[in-house]
PAZAPA-4460 file (N, C-alpha, C; in steps of 0.05 Angstrom, whole numbers, plus 32768, in hexadecimal, padded with zeros to 4 digits):
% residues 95
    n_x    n_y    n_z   ca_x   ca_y   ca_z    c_x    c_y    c_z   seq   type   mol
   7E32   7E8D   8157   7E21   7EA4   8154   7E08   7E9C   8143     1      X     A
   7DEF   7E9C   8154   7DE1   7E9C   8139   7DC9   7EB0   8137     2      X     A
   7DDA   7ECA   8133   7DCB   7EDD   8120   7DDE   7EE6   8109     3      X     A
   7DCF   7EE1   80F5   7DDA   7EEC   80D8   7DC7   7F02   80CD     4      X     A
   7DDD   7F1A   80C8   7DCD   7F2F   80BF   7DC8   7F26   80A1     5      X     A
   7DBC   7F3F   8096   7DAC   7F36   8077   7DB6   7F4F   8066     6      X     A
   7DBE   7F4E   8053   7DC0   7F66   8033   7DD3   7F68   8041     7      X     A
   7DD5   7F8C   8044   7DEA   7F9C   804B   7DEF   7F9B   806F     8      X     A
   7DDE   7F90   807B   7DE2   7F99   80A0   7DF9   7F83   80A7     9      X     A
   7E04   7F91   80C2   7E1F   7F84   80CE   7E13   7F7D   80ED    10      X     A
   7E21   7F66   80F6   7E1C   7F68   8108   7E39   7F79   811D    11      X     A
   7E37   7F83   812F   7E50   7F90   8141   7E4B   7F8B   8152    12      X     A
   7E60   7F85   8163   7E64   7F80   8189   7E70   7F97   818E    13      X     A
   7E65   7FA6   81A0   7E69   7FC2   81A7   7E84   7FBA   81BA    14      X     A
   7E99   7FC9   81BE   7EAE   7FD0   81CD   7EA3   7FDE   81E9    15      X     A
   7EAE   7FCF   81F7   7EA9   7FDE   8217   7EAD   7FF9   821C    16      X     A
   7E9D   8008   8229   7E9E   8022   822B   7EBD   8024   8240    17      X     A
   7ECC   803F   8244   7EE3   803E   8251   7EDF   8049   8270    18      X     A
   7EF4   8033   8284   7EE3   8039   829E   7EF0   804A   82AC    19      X     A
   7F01   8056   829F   7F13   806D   82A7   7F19   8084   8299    20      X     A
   7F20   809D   829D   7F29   80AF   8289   7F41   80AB   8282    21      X     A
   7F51   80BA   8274   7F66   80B8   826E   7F7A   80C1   828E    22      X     A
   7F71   80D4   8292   7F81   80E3   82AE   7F77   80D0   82C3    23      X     A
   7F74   80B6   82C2   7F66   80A5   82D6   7F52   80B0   82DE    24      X     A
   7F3C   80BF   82E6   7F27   80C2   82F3   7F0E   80A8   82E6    25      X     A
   7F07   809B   82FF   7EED   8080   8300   7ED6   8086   82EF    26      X     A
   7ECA   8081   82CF   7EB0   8091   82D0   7E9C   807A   82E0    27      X     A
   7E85   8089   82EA   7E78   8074   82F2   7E56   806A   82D5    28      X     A
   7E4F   8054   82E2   7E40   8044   82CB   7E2F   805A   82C1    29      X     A
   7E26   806E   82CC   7E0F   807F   82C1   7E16   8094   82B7    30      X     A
   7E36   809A   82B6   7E42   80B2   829F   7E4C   80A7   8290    31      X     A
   7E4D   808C   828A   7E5B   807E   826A   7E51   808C   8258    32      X     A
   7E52   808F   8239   7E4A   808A   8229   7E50   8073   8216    33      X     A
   7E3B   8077   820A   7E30   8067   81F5   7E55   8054   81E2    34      X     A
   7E57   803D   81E2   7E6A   803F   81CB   7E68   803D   81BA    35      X     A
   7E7B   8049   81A3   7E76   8050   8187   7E8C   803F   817B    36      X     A
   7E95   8025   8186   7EAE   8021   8174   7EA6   7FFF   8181    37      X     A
   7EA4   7FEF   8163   7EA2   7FCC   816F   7EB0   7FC0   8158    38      X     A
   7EAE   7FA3   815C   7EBE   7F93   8151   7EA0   7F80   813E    39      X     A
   7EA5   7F7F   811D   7E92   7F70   810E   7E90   7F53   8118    40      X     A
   7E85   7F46   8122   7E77   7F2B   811D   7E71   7F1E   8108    41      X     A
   7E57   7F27   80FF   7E4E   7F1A   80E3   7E4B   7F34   80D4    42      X     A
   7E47   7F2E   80BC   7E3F   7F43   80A4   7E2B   7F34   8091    43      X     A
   7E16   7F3C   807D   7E0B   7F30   8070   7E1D   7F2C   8053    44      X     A
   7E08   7F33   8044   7E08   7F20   8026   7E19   7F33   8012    45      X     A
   7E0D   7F52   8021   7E0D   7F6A   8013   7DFD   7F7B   7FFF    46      X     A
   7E02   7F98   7FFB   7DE9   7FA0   7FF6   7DE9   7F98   7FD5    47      X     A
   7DD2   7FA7   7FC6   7DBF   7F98   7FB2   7DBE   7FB8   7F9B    48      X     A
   7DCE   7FB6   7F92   7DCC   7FCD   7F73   7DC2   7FC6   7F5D    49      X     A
   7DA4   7FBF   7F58   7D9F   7FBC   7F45   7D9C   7F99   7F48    50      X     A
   7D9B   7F88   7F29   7DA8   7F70   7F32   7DC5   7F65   7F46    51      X     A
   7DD3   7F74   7F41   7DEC   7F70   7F51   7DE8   7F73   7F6D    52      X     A
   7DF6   7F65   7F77   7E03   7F5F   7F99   7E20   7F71   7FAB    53      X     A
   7E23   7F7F   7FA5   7E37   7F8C   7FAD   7E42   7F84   7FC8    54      X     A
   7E60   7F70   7FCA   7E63   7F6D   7FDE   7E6F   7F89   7FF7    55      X     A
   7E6D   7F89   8013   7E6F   7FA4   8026   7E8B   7F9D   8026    56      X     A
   7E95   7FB8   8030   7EB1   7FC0   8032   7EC0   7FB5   8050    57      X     A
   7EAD   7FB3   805D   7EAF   7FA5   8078   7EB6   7F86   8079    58      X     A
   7EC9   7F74   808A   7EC3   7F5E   8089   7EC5   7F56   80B6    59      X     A
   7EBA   7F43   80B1   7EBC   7F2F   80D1   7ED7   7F3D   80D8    60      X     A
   7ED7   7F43   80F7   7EF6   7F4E   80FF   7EF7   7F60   8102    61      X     A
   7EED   7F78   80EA   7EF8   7F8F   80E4   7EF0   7F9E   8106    62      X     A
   7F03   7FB4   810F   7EF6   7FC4   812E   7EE9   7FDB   8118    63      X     A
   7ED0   7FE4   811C   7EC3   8001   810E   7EC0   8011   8127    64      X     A
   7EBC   8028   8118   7EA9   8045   8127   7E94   8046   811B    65      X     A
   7E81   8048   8124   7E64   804E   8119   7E52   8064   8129    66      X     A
   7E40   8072   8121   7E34   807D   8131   7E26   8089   8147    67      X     A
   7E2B   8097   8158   7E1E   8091   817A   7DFE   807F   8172    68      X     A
   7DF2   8092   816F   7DD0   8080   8169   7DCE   806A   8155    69      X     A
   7DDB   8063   8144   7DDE   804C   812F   7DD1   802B   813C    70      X     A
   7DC4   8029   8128   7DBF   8004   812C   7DA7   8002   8141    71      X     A
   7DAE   7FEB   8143   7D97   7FDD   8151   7DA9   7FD1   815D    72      X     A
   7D9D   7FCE   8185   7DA5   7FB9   8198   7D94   7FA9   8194    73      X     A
   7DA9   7F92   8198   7D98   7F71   81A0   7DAD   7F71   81B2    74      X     A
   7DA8   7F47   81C3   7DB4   7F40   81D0   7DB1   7F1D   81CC    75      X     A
   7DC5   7F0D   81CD   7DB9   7EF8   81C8   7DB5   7EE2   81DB    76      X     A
   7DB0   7EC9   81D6   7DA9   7EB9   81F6   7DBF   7EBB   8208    77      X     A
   7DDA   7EC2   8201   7DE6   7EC4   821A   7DEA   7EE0   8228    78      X     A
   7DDA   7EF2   821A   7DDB   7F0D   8224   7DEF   7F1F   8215    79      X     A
   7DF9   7F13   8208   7E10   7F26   81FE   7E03   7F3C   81E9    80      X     A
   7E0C   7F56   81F0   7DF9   7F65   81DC   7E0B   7F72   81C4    81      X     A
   7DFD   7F72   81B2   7E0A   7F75   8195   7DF5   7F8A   8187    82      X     A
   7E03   7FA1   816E   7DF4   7FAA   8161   7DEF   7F9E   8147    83      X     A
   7DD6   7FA5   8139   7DD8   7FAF   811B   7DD6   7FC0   8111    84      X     A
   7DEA   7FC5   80F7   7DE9   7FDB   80F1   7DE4   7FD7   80D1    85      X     A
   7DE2   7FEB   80C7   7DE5   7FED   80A4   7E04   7FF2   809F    86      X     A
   7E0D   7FEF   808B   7E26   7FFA   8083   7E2D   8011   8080    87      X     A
   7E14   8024   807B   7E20   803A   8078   7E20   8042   8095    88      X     A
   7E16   803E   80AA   7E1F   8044   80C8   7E36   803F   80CD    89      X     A
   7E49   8035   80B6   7E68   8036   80C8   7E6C   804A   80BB    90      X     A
   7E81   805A   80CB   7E92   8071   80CF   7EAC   806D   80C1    91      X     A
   7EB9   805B   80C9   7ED5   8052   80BE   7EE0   8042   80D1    92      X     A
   7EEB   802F   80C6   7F00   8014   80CE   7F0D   801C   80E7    93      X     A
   7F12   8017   80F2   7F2E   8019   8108   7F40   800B   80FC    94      X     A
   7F5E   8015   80FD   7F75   7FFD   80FA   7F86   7FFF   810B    95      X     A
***
């Protein structure tokens, strides 16, 4: 990987949207929504109180929920697309 986020931003690999309902019915590509739930990649340094460095509650691994609109898309040379986010855009951990 080489994007490294900076202070407090994470990077996330969004989770594939689901290509079925629960009751099996097909959705097709243009009623997906958006996903709200990925897996961390990188994280930075952490955010900055004052002199201090406060390391994030988050580490590499963790699956989050974060916000429908949250972050920023990129994609990188191999296409794979990933968000950033701030920390406070996560929602809470999955376990």
């Amino acid at each position: 990987m080489s994007i490294q986020p900076l202070g407090d931003r994470l990077l996330v690999e969004p989770l594939e949207a689901e290509e079925k309902t629960k009751g099996g019915i097909v959705i097709p590509d243009t009623a997906k929504e958006k996903p709200q739930e990925g897996k961390i990649v990188a994280v930075g340094s952490g955010r900055r109180e004052g002199e201090k460095v406060v390391p994030l509650e988050v580490k590499v691994g963790d699956k989050v929920l974060y916000g429908k609109y949250s972050g920023t898309e990129i994609s990188d040379k191999d296409g794979s697309k990933y968000l950033i986010l701030r920390e406070d855009d996560i929602l809470a951990i999955i376990k």
